[in-house]
LUMVOKE-571568 format. One line per 3 residues: number of its first residue (from 1); for each residue x negated, y, z of C-alpha. Coordinates in Angstrom, 3 decimals, padded with zeros to 6 digits. Layout:
NUM> X Y Z; ...;
***
This chain:
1> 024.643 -001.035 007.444; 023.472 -001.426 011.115; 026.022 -000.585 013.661;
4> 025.420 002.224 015.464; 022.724 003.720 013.123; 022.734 006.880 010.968;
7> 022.183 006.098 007.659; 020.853 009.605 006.919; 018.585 009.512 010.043;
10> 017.207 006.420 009.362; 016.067 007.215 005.643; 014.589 010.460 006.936;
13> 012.779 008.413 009.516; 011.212 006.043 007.314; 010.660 008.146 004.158;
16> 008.352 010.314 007.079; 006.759 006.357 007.932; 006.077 005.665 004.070;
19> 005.095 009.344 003.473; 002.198 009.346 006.536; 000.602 005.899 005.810;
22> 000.374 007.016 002.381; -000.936 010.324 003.311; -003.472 008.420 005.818;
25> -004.285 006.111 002.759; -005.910 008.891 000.776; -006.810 012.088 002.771;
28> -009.886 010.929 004.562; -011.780 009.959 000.751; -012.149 013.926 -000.026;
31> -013.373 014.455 003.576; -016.288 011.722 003.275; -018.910 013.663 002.539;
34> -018.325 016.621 005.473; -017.271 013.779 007.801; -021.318 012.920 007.073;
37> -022.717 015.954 007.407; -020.608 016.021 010.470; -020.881 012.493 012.441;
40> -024.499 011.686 010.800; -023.224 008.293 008.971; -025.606 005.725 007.166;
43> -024.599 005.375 003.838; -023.382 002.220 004.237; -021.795 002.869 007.709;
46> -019.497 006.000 006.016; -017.404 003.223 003.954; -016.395 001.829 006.988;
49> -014.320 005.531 007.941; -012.238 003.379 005.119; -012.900 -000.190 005.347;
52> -011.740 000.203 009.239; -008.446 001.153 008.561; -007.927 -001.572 005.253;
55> -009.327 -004.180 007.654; -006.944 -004.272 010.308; -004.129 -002.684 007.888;
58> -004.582 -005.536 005.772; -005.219 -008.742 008.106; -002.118 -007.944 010.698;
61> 000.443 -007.122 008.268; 001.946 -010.533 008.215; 001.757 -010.528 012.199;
64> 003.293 -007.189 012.448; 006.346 -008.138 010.296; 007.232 -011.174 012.319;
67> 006.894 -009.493 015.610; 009.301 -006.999 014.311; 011.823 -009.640 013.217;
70> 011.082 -011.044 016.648; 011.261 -008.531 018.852; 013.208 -006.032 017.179;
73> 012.748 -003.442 014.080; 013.117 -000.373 015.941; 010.873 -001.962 018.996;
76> 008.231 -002.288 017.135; 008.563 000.516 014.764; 008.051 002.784 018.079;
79> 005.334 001.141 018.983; 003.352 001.278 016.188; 004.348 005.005 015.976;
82> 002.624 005.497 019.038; -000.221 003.731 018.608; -000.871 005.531 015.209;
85> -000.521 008.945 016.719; -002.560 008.236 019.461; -005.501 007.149 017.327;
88> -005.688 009.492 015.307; -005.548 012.243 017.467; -008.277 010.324 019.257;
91> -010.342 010.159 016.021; -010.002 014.113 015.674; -012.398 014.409 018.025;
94> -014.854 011.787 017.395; -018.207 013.088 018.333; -020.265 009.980 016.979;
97> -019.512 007.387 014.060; -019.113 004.500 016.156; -015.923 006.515 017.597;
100> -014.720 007.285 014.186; -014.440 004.169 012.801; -012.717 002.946 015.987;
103> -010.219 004.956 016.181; -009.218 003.918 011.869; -009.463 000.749 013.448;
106> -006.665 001.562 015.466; -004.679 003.595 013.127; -004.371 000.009 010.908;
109> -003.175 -001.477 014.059; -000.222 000.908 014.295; 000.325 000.917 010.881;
112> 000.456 -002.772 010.374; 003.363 -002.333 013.236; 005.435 000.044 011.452;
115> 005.062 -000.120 007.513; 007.005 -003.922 007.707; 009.010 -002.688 010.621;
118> 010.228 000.837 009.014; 010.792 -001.400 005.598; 012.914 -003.812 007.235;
121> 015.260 -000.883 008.452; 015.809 000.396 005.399; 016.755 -003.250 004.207;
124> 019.113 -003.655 006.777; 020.456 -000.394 006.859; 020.863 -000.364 002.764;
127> 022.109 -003.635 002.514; 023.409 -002.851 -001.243; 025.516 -001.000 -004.177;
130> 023.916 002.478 -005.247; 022.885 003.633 -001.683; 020.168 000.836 -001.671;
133> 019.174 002.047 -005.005; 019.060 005.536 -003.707; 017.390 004.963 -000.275;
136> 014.373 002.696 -002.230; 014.128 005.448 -004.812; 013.623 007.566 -001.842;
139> 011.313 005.302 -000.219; 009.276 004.920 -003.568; 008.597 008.854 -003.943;
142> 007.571 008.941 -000.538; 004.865 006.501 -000.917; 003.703 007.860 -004.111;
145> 003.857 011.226 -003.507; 001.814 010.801 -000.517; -000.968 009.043 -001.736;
148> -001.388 012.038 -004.312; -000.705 014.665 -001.790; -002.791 013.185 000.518;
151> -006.031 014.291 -001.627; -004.973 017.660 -002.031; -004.191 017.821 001.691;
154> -007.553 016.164 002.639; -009.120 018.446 000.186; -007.427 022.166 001.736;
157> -007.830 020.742 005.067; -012.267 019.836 005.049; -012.518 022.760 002.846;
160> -010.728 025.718 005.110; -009.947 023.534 008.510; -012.631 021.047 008.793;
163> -012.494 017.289 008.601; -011.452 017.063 012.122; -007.763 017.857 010.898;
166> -007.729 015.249 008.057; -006.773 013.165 011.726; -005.178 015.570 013.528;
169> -002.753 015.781 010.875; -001.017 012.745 011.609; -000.055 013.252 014.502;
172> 003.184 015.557 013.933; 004.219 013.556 010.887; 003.965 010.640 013.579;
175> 005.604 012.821 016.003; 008.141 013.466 013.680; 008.965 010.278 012.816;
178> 009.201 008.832 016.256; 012.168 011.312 016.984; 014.223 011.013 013.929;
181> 013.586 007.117 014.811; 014.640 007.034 018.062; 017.847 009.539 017.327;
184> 018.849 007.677 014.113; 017.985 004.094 014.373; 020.305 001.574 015.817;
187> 019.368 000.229 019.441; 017.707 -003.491 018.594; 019.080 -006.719 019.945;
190> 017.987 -008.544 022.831; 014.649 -009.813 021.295; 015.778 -013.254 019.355;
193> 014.130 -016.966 020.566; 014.215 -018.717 017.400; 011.817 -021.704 018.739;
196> 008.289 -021.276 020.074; 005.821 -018.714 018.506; 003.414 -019.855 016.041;
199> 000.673 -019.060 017.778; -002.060 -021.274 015.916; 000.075 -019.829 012.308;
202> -000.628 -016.383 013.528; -004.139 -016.871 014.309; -004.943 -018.294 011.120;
205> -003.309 -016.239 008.893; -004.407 -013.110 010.949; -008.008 -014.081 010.440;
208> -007.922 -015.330 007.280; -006.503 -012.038 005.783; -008.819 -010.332 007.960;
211> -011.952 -012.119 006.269; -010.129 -011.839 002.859; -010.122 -007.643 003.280;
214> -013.618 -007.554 004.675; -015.483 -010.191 001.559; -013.839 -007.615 -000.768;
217> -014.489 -004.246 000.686; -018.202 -005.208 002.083; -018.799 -005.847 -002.148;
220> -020.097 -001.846 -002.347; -022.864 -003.771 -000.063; -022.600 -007.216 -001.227;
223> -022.703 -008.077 -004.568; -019.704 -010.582 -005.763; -022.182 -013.435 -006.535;
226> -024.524 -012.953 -002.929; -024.280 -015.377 -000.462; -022.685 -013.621 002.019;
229> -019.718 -012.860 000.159; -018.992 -016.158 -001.460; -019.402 -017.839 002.517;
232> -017.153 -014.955 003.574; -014.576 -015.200 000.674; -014.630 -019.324 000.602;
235> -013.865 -019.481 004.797; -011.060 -016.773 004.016; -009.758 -019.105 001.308;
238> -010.373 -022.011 003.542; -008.449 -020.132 006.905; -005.214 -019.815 004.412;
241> -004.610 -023.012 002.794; -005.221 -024.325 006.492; -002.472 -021.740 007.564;
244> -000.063 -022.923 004.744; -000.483 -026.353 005.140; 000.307 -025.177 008.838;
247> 003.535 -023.493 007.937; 005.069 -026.593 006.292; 004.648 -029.090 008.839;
250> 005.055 -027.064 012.282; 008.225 -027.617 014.466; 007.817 -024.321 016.177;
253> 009.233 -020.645 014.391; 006.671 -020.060 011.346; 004.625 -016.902 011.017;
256> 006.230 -016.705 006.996; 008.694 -019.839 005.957; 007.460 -021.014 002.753;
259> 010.932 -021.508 001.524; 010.995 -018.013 000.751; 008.715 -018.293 -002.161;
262> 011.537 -020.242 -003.639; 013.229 -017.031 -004.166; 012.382 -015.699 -007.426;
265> 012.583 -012.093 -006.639; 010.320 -013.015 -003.336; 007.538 -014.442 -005.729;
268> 007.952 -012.387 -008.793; 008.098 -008.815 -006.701; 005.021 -009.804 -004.738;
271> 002.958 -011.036 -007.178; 003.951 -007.604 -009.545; 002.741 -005.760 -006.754;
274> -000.154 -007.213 -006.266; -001.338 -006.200 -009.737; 000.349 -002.974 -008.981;
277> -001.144 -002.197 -005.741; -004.972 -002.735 -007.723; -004.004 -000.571 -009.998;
280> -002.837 002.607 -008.149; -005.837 002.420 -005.938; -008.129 002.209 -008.545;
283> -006.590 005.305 -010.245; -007.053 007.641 -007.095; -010.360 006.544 -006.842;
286> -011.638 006.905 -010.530; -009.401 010.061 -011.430; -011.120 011.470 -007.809;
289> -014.639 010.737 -008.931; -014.120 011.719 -012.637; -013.081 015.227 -011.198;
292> -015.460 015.855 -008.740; -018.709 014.218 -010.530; -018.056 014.783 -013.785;
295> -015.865 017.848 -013.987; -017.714 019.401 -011.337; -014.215 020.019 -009.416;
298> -014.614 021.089 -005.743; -012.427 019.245 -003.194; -010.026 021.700 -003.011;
301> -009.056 021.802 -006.926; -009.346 017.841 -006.842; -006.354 017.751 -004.788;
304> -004.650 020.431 -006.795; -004.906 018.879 -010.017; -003.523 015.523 -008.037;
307> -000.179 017.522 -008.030; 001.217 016.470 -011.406; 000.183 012.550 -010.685;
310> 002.921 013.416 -007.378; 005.281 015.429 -009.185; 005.333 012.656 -011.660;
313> 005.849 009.850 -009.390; 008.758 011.745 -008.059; 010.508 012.687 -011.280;
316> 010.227 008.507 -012.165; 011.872 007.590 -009.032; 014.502 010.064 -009.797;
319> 014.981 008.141 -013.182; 015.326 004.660 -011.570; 017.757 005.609 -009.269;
322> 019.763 007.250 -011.797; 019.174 004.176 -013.919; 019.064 001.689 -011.278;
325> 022.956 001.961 -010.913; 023.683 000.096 -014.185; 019.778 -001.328 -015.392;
328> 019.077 -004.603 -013.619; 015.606 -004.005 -011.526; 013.642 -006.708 -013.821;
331> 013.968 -004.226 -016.663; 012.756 -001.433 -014.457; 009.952 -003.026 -013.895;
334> 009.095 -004.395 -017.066; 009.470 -000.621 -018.499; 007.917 000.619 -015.740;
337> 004.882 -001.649 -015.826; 004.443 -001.040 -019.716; 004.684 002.736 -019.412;
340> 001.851 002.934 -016.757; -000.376 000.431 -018.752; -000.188 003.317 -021.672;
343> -000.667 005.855 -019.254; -003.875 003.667 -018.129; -005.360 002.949 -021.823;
346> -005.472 007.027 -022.406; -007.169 007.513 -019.171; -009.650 004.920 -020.882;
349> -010.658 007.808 -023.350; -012.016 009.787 -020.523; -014.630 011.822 -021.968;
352> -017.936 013.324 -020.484; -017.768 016.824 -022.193; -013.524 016.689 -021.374;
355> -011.751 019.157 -019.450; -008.750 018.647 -017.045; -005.551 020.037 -019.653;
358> -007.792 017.344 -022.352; -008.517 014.300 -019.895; -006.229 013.933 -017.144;
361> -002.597 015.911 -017.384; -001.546 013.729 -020.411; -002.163 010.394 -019.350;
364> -001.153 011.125 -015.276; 002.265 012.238 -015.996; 002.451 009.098 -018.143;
367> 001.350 006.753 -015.532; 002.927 008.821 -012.514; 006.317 008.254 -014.539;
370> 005.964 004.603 -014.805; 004.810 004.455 -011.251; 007.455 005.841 -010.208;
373> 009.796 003.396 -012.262; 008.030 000.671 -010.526; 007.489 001.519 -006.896;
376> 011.564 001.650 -005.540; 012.490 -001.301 -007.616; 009.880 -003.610 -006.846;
379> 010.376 -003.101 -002.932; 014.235 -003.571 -003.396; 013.287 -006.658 -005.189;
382> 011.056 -007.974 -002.522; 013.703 -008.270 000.028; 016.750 -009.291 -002.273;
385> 018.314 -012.509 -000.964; 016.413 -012.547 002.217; 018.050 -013.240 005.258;
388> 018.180 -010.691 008.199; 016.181 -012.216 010.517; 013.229 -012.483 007.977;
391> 013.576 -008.702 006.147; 010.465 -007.817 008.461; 008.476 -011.293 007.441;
394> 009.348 -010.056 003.682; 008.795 -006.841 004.071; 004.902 -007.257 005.822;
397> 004.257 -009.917 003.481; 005.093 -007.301 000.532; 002.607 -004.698 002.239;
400> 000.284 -007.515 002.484; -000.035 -008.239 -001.377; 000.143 -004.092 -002.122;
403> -003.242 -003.933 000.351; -005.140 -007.033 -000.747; -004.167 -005.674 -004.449;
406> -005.913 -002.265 -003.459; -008.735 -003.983 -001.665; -009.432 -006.227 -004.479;
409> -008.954 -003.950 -007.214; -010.946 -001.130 -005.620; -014.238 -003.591 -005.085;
412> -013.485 -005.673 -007.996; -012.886 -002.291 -010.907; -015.655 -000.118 -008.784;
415> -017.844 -002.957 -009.422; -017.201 -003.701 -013.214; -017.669 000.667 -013.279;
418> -020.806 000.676 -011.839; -022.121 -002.234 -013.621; -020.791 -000.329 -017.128;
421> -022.852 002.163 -016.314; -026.363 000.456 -015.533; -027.061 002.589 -012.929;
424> -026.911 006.023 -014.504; -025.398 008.851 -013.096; -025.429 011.168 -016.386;
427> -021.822 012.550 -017.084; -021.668 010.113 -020.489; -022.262 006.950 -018.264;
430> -020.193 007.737 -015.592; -017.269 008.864 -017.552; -018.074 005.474 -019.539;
433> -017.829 003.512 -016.083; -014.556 004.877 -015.126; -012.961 004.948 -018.559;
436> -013.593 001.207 -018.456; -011.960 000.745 -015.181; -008.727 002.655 -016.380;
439> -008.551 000.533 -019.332; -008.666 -002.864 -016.682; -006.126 -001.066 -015.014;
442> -003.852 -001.288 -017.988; -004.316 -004.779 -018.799; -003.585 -005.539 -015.123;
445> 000.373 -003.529 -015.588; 000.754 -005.756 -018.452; -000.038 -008.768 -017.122;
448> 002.679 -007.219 -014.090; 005.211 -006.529 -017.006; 004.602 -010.155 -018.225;
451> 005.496 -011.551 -014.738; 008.206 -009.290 -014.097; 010.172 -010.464 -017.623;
454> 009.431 -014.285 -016.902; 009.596 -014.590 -012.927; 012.251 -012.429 -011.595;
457> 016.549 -012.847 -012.486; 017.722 -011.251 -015.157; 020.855 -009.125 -013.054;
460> 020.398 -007.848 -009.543; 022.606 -009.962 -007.573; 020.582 -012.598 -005.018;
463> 020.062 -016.084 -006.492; 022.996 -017.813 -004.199; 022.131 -021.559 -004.432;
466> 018.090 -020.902 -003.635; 019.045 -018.082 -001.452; 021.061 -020.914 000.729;
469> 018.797 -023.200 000.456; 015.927 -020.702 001.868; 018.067 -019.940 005.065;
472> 019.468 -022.977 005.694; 015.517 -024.511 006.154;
***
């Protein structure tokens, strides 16, 4: 535990963090269509109310991690805080798109600050033993339960508020979270030197996530196999082996030390949630659509019938803490990542003449359950072994895979949908489309499972002789 920090403080503080970019995640995608009415948005220029936010989210997580190891965790956290609120209080009262999208533009700036920064405080502050198990199972419900309350609340809020508040609304969780923060968080260190920044690392890695995010969101516009995306996609790829190859031979203090991929829980967790990260996306989004256009559910009862998804997630983070005492994480996951990809193969059944209680409770209490299994271990995971100076670099690199994953899966599943259904727009087809994306979905938690059972340790103690190895480079 930090010195001078309140344990209980500091959980509150970043359960809030995990809880609002969640929320912020998922309560503008009900509020689309009145945000259109509203704002006048091209149909093509309304995505980018989302892609704005993914963009920067996605491409300055890695930057935002090491300038909190850098400068300090509770520094930065702050900062981004502030910049978050401030946004999206300014996009409340957006009076033309261009505005709107600006202002999510911003909001991924301040949350590319804080998600790695408020991670790395819990690290540090739950170093081990059952109150790390506790404090991620925490974390895990949090992030889970916000994403599914953040429909409902988009949903109550456009229908009886007006879309105006789907922004407004973060600012008193950010509020919030900035005092418990500055109350319950340790003061930071004088700001470590640890050799020159890697400026030309940062840059490259910055904009090659960057182009990464926007090939795979602009794919609603672009098809996969157009020009523009494969130049867009192939100088992203291009940007990132140039960054890597940068990483291995600089002198001065690397961006992310590729020794830490030579911790097995580093890989293994990151490349699980990766898989996991496509998949929970793509569930919001279908499950959304399947309600609303097929169902014929208004946006209000679309967020209400989100409810047992969250409640679900919850109740499965409950079980892995209580399990996580004495059940090493890989199994967690493993279990976890099975249980979901059942959950996923029944929402495959989806049906066009279905109902709610028929088509959607069953299978999202299954897959909220193994969600929540997954979500605290896998972040616990991610950060086992890793050195304190680097818990932020490990921690932004983990949000980094968990918002390509959504990214990719989103354009990638939307895509294979859409294609399933040939066009049409008849209940049959479109229940067809997304029934086939669920059933990807499950494949992808296997393939996690899979990865989880032949990557990470088999006990939860830190690997000791790669651990040393990785801090000692």
């Amino acid at each position: 535990m930090t010195r001078g920090a309140s344990p209980g403080l500091t959980l509150a503080a970043v359960a809030v963090v995990q809880f609002m970019v969640s929320v912020d995640l998922t309560v503008v995608n009900v509020g689309l269509p009145e945000i259109d009415r509203a704002l006048g948005f091209s149909d093509v220029g309304l995505t980018w109310v989302i892609h704005a936010y993914a963009l920067t989210f996605g491409g300055l997580l890695l930057l935002g991690g090491k300038l909190a190891d850098r400068y300090g965790h509770k520094r930065v956290l702050l900062t981004g805080l502030a910049v978050f609120a401030l946004a999206s209080l300014l996009g409340g009262f957006s009076q033309v798109p261009g505005h709107l999208v600006a202002a999510r533009a911003v909001q991924g700036i301040g949350a590319a600050a804080l998600a790695p920064a408020a991670l790395a405080l819990l690290t540090a502050t739950f170093p081990s033993g059952k109150a790390r198990v506790k404090a991620f199972g925490v974390w895990s419900a949090m992030n889970a339960a916000g994403g599914a309350l953040g429909v409902l609340i988009g949903g109550a809020l456009t229908e009886y508020a007006g879309w105006q508040w789907v922004m407004f609304v973060m600012v008193p969780m950010a509020a919030c979270a900035l005092a418990l923060a500055m109350r319950g968080v340790a003061p930071d260190p004088a700001p470590t030197r640890r050799g020159r920044p890697d400026v030309l690392g940062a840059v490259l890695a910055t904009a090659g996530m960057t182009l990464l995010v926007f090939g795979i969101v602009r794919t609603e516009q672009y098809a996969w196999t157009s020009a523009t995306t494969i130049v867009t996609l192939a100088v992203a790829v291009v940007l990132l082996a140039v960054f890597l190859a940068v990483e291995r031979t600089t002198n001065r203090d690397p961006l992310v030390r590729l020794g830490l991929f030579a911790n097995r829980s580093v890989a293994g967790a990151n490349a699980f949630n990766l898989l996991l990260g496509a998949a929970m996306a793509s569930a919001f989004y279908f499950v959304s659509l399947y309600l609303q256009r097929v169902l014929d559910s208004g946006p209000a009862l679309t967020g209400l019938q989100c409810l047992p998804f969250a409640i679900g997630v919850v109740v499965g983070s409950v079980v892995a803490i209580k399990l996580g005492y004495k059940v090493p994480r890989r199994t967690l996951l493993v279990a976890g990542g099975l249980l979901t990809a059942v959950g996923f193969a029944w929402f495959g059944l989806l049906s066009a003449d279905g109902s709610f209680a028929a088509d959607v409770l069953g299978p999202s209490i299954v897959t909220s359950l193994g969600f929540g299994l997954c979500l605290g271990p896998v972040v616990s995971t991610a950060t086992v072994g890793v050195a304190p100076h680097e818990t932020g670099t490990a921690s932004g690199l983990l949000n980094s895979t968990r918002q390509i994953g959504a990214s990719l899966g989103l354009a990638a599943l939307g895509t294979a949908a859409y294609q399933h259904t040939d066009g049409q727009t008849t209940p049959q087809a479109l229940a067809d489309g997304y029934g086939l994306g669920m059933t990807i979905c499950a494949v992808l938690l296997v393939a996690a499972a899979v990865i989880a059972f032949t990557v990470l340790p088999r006990t939860n103690e830190a690997e000791p002789e790669k651990d040393a190895v990785a801090s000692a480079d």
